[in-house]
C-alpha positions as a Markdown table, in Angstrom:
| # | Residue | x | y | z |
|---|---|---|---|---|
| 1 | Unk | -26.8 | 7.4 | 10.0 |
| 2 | Unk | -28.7 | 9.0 | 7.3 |
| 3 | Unk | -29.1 | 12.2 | 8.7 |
| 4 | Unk | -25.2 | 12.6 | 9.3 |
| 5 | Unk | -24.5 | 11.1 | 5.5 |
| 6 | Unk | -26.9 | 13.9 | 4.2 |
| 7 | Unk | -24.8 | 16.8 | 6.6 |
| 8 | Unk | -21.6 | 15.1 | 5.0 |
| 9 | Unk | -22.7 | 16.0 | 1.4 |
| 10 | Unk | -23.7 | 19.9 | 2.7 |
| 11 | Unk | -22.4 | 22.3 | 0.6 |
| 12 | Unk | -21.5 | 24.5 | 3.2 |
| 13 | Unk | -17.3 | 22.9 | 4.1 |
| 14 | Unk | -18.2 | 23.4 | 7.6 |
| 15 | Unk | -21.3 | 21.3 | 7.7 |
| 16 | Unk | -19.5 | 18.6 | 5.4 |
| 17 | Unk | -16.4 | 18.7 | 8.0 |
| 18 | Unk | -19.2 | 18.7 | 11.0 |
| 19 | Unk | -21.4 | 15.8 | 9.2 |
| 20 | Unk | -17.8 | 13.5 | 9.0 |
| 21 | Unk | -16.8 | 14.0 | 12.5 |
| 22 | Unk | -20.0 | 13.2 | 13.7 |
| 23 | Unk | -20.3 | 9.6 | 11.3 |
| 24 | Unk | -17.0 | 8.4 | 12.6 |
| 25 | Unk | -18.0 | 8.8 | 15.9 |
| 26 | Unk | -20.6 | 6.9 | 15.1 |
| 27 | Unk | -18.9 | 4.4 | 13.3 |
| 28 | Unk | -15.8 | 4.0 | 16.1 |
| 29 | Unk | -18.7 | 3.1 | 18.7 |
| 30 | Unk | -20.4 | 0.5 | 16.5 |
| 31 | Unk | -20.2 | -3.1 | 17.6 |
| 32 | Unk | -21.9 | -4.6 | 15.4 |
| 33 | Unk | -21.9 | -4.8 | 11.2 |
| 34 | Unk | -23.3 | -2.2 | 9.5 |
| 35 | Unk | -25.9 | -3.4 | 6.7 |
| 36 | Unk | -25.3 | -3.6 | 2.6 |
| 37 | Unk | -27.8 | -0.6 | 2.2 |
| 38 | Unk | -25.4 | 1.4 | 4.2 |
| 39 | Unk | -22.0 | 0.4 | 3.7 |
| 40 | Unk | -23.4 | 1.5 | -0.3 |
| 41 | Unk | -24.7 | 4.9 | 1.2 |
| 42 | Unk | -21.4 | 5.8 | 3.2 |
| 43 | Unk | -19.3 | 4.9 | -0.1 |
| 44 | Unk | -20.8 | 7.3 | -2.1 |
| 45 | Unk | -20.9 | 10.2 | 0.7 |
| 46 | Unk | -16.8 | 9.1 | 1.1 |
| 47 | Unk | -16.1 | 9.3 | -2.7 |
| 48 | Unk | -17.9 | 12.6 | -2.8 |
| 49 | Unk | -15.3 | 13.4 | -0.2 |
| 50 | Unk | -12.5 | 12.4 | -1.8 |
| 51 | Unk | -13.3 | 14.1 | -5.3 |
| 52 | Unk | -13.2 | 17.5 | -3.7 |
| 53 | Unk | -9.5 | 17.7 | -2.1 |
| 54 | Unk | -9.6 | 21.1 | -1.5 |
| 55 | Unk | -11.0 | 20.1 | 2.4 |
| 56 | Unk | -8.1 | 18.2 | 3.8 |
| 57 | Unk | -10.3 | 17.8 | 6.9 |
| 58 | Unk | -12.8 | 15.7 | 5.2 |
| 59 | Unk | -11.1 | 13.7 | 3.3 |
| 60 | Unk | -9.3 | 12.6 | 5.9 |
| 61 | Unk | -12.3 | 11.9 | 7.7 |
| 62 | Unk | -13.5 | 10.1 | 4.6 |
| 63 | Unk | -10.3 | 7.6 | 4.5 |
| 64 | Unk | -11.3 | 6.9 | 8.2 |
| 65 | Unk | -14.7 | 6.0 | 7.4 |
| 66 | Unk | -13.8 | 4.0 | 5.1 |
| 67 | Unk | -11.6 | 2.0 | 7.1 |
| 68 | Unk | -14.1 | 1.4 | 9.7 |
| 69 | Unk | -16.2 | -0.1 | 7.4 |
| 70 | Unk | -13.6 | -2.4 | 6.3 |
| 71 | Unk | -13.6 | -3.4 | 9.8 |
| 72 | Unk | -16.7 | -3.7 | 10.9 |
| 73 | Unk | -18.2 | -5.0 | 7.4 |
| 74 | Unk | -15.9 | -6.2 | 5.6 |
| 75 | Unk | -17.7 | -8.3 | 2.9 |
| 76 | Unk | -19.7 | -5.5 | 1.9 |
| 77 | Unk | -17.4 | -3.3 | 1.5 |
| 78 | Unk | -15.2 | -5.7 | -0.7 |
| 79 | Unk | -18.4 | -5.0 | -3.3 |
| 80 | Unk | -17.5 | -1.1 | -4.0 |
| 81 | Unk | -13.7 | -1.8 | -4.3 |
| 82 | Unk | -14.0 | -1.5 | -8.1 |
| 83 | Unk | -15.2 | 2.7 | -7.4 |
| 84 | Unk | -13.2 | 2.8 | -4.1 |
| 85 | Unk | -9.7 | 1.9 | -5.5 |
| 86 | Unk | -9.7 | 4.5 | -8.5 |
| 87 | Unk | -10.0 | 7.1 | -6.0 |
| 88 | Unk | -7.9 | 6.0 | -3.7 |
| 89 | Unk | -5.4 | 5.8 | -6.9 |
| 90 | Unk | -6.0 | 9.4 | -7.2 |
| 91 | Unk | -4.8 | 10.8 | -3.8 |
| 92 | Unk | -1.5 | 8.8 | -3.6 |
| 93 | Unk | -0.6 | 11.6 | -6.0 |
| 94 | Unk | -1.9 | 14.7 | -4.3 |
| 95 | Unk | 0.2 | 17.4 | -3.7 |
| 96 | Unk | -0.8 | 17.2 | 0.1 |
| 97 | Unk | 1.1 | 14.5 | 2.1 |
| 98 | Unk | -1.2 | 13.8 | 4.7 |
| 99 | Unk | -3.7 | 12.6 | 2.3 |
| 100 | Unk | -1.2 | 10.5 | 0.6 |
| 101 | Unk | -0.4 | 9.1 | 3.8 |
| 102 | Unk | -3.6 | 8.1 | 4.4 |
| 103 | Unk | -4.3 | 6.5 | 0.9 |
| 104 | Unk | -1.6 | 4.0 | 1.8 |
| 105 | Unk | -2.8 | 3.2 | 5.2 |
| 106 | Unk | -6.3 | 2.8 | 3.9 |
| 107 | Unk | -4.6 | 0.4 | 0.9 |
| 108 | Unk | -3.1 | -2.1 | 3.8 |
| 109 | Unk | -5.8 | -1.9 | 5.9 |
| 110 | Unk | -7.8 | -3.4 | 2.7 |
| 111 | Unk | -5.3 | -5.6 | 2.4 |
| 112 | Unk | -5.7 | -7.1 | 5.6 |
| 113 | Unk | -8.8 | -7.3 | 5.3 |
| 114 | Unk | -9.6 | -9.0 | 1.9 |
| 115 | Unk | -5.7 | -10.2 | 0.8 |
| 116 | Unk | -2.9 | -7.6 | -0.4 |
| 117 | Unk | -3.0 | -10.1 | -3.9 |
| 118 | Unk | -6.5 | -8.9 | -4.4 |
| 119 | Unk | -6.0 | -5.7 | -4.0 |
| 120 | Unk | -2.6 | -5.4 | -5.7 |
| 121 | Unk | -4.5 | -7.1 | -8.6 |
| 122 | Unk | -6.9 | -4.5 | -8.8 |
| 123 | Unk | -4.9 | -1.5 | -8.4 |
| 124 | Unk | -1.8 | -2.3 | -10.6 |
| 125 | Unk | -3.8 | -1.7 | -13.6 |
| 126 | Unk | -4.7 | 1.7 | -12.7 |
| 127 | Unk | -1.4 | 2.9 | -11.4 |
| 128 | Unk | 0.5 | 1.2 | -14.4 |
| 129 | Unk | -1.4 | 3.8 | -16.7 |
| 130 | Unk | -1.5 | 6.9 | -14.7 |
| 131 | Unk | 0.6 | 9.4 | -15.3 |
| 132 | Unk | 1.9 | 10.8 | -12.3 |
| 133 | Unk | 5.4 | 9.7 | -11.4 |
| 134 | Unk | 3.7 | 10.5 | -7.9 |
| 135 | Unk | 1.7 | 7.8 | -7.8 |
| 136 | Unk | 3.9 | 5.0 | -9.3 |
| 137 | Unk | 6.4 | 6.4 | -5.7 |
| 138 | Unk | 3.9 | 5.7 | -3.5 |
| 139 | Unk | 2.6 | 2.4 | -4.9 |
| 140 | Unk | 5.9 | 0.8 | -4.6 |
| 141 | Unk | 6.4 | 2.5 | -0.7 |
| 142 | Unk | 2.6 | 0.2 | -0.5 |
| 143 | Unk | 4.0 | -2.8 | -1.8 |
| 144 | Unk | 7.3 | -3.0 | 0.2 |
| 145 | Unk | 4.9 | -2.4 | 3.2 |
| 146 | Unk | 2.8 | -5.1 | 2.4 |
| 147 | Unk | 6.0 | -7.2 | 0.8 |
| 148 | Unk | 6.5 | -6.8 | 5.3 |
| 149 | Unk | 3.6 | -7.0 | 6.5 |
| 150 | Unk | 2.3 | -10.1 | 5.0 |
| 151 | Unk | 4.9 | -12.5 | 4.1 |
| 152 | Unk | 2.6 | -13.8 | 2.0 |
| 153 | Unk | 4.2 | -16.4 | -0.8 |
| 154 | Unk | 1.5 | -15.8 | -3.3 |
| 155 | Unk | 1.6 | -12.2 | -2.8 |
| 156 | Unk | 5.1 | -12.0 | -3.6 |
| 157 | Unk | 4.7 | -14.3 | -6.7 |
| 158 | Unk | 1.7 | -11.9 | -7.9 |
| 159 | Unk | 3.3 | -8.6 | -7.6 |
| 160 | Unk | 7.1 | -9.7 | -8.3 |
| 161 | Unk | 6.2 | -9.0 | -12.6 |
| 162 | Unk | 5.0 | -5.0 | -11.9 |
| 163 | Unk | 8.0 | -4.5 | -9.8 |
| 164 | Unk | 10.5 | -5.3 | -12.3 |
| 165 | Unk | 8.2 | -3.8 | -15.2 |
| 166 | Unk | 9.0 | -0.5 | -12.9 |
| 167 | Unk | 12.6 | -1.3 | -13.0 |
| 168 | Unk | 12.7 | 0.1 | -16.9 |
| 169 | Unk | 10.5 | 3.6 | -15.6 |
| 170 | Unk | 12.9 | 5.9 | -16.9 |
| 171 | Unk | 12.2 | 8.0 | -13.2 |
| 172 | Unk | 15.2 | 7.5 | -11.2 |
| 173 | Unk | 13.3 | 7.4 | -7.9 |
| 174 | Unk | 10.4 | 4.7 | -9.2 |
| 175 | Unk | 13.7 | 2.8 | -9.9 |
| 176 | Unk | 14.7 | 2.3 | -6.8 |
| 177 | Unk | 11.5 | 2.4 | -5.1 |
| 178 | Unk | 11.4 | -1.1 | -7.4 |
| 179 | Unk | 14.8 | -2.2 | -6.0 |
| 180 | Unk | 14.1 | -1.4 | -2.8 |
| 181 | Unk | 10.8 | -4.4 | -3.2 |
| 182 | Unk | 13.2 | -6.5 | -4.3 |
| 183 | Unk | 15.6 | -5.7 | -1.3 |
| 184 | Unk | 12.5 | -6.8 | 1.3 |
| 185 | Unk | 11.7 | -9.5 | -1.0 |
| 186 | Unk | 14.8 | -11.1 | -0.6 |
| 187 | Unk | 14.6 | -10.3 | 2.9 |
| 188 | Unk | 11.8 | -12.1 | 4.3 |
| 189 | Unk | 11.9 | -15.4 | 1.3 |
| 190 | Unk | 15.7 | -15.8 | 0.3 |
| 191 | Unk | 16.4 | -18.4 | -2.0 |
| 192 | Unk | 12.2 | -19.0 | -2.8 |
| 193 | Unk | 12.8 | -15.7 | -3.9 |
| 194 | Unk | 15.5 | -15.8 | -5.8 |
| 195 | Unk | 14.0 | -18.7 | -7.3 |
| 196 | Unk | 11.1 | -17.0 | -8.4 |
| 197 | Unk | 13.2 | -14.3 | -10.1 |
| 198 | Unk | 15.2 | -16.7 | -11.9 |
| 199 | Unk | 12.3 | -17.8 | -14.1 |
| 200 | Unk | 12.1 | -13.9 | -15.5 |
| 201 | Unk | 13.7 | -13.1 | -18.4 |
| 202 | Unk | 16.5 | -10.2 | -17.0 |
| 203 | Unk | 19.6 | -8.2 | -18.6 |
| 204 | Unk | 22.3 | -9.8 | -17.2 |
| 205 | Unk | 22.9 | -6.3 | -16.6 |
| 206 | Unk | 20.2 | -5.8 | -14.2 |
| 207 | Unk | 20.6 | -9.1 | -12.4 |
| 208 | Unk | 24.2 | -7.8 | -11.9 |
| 209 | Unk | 22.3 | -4.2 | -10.5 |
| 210 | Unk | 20.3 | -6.7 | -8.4 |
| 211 | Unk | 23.1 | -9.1 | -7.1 |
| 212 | Unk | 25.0 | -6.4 | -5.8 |
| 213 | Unk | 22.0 | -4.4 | -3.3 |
| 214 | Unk | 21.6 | -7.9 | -2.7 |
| 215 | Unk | 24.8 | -9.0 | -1.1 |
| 216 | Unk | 24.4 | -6.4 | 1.4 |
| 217 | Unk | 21.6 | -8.1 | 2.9 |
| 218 | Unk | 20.8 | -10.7 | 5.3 |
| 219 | Unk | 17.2 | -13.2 | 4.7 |
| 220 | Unk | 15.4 | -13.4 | 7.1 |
| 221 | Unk | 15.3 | -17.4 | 6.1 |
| 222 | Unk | 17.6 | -20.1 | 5.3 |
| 223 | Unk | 19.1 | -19.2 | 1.7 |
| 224 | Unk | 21.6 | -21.1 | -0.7 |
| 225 | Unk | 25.0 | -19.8 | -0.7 |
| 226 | Unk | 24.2 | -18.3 | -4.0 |
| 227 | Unk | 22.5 | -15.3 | -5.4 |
| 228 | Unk | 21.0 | -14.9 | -8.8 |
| 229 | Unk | 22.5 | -15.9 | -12.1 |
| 230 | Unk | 21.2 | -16.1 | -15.7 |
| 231 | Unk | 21.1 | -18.9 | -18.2 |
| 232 | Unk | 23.5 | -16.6 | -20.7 |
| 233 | Unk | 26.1 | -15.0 | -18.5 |
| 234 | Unk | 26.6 | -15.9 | -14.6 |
| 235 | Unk | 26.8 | -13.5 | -12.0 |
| 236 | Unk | 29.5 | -13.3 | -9.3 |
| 237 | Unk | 27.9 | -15.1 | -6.3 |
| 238 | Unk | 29.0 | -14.7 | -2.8 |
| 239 | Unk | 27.4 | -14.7 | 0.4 |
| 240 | Unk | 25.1 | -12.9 | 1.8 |
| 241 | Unk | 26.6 | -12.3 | 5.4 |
| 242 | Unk | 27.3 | -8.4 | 5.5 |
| 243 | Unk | 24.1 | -7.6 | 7.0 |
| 244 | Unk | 24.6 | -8.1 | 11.1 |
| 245 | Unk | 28.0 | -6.1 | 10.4 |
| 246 | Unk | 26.7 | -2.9 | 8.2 |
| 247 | Unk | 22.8 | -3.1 | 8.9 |
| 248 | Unk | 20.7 | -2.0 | 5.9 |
| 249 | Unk | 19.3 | 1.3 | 6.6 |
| 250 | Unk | 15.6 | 1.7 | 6.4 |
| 251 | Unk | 14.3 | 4.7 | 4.1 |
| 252 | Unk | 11.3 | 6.3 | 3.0 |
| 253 | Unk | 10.3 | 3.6 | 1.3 |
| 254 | Unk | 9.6 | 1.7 | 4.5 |
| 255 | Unk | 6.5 | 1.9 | 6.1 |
| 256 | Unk | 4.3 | 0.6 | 8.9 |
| 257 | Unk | 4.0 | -3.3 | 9.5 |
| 258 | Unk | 0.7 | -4.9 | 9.7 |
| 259 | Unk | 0.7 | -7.8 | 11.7 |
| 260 | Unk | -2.8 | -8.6 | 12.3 |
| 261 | Unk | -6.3 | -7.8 | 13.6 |
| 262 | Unk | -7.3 | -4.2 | 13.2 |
| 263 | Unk | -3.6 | -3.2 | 13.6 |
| 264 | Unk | -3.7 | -1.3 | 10.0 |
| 265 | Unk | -7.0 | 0.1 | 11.1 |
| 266 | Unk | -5.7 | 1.5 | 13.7 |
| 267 | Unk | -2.8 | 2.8 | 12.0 |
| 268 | Unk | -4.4 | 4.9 | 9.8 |
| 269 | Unk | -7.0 | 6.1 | 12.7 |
| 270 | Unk | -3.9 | 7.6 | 14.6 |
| 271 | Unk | -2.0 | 8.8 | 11.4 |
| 272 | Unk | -5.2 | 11.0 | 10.4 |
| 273 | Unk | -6.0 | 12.0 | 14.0 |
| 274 | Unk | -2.6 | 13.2 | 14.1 |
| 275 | Unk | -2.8 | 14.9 | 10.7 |
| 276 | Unk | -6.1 | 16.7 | 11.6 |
| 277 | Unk | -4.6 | 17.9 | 14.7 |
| 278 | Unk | -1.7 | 19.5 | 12.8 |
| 279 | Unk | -3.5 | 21.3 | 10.3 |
């Protein structure tokens, strides 16, 4: 491996595109973990990668390397996530959508392989702070796949307070991107929740906002014939039974479900094999 890390950090873009192909081969027909001392090594090569965009080809590659090393050594990778995750950060505001795509796979497949809370935890802080409306799109088309994918209780608890801190973003499109959570919140916990939401101190005006995306949509479990309402000033309730009769349509915001195994692994395997092959 460490001949193919060294022809990964070449100079020459051709060697560097060479040296990646050749490591994820490598990696893809491993079967067994790789050790601490080079999960570390292939890190580094990957982040070198990923700090010089101007080769699609091998970042790409790099995102893939990365995620079979989540795979096939998970708790050793979970150690760089603190210098992993910045970068990652980074390219879910490129200008290149392929490489955005690929950030976001790479983000589940961490997910799935540590927890999305963890991860969410970690990468919150630095897309909260950056300044690319960019990036703030794509973290909330990451959390409404995860929101999915997961159906995690404590996940939803954990990111339900940066969602509606993105509600106030005065971006039109991060808006809704925060809606749109809320939407596939509701979907898959109902009246848990709207429970949950209750406890947040919202404009009666935005609960209003809320109730009415909400009405048009049918949980996926058992709610209360109620939807949310504030301590002040109580919002209209109905039910919510529009859904079988005018289906929500899915948008951009809706992304690939990952339902278990190496399913997210996968994912972003074919979605940068695919990319690669386009370019």
């Amino acid at each position: 491996m460490d001949k193919l890390l060294e022809l990964a950090r070449s100079k020459d873009p051709k060697d560097r595109a060479t040296g990646v192909e050749l490591l994820l081969s490598l990696l893809q027909s491993s079967t067994g973990p790789l050790s601490s001392s080079d999960v570390e090594s292939l890190v580094s090569t990957c982040l070198d990668l990923l700090n010089d965009p101007s080769n699609l080809n091998a970042s790409l590659g790099a995102f893939q390397c990365l995620a079979s090393a989540a795979v096939l050594s998970p708790d050793h990778l979970k150690l760089h996530f603190d210098g992993v995750l910045p970068a990652i950060v980074e390219c879910l505001g490129d200008d290149k959508q392929p490489l955005r795509d690929a950030a976001r796979g790479l983000l589940l497949t961490f997910m799935e392989v540590s927890s999305p809370t963890i991860i969410v935890d970690k990468v919150w802080p630095i897309t909260r702070v950056h300044n690319s409306s960019r990036v703030h799109e794509e973290f909330m088309r990451i959390v409404t796949s995860a929101i999915t994918a997961f159906t995690s209780t404590e996940f939803m608890k954990a990111i339900l307070p940066p969602i509606l801190q993105m509600l106030k973003d005065s971006t039109q499109s991060i808006r809704e991107g925060a809606i749109q959570c809320i939407e596939e919140m509701y979907m898959q916990f109902g009246s848990e929740f709207l429970a949950e939401l209750q406890q947040n101190d919202l404009p009666s005006s935005v609960l209003g906002d809320i109730n009415i995306r909400l009405q048009q949509i049918e949980p996926k479990v058992f709610s209360f014939n109620g939807l949310v309402s504030s301590s002040s000033d109580q919002v209209d309730c109905s039910k919510v039974n529009q859904a079988e009769s005018n289906p929500k349509k899915k948008d951009s915001f809706k992304e690939i479900s990952v339902s278990g195994g190496q399913h997210a692994y996968s994912t972003i395997h074919m979605q940068c094999q695919n990319m690669m092959h386009c370019l």
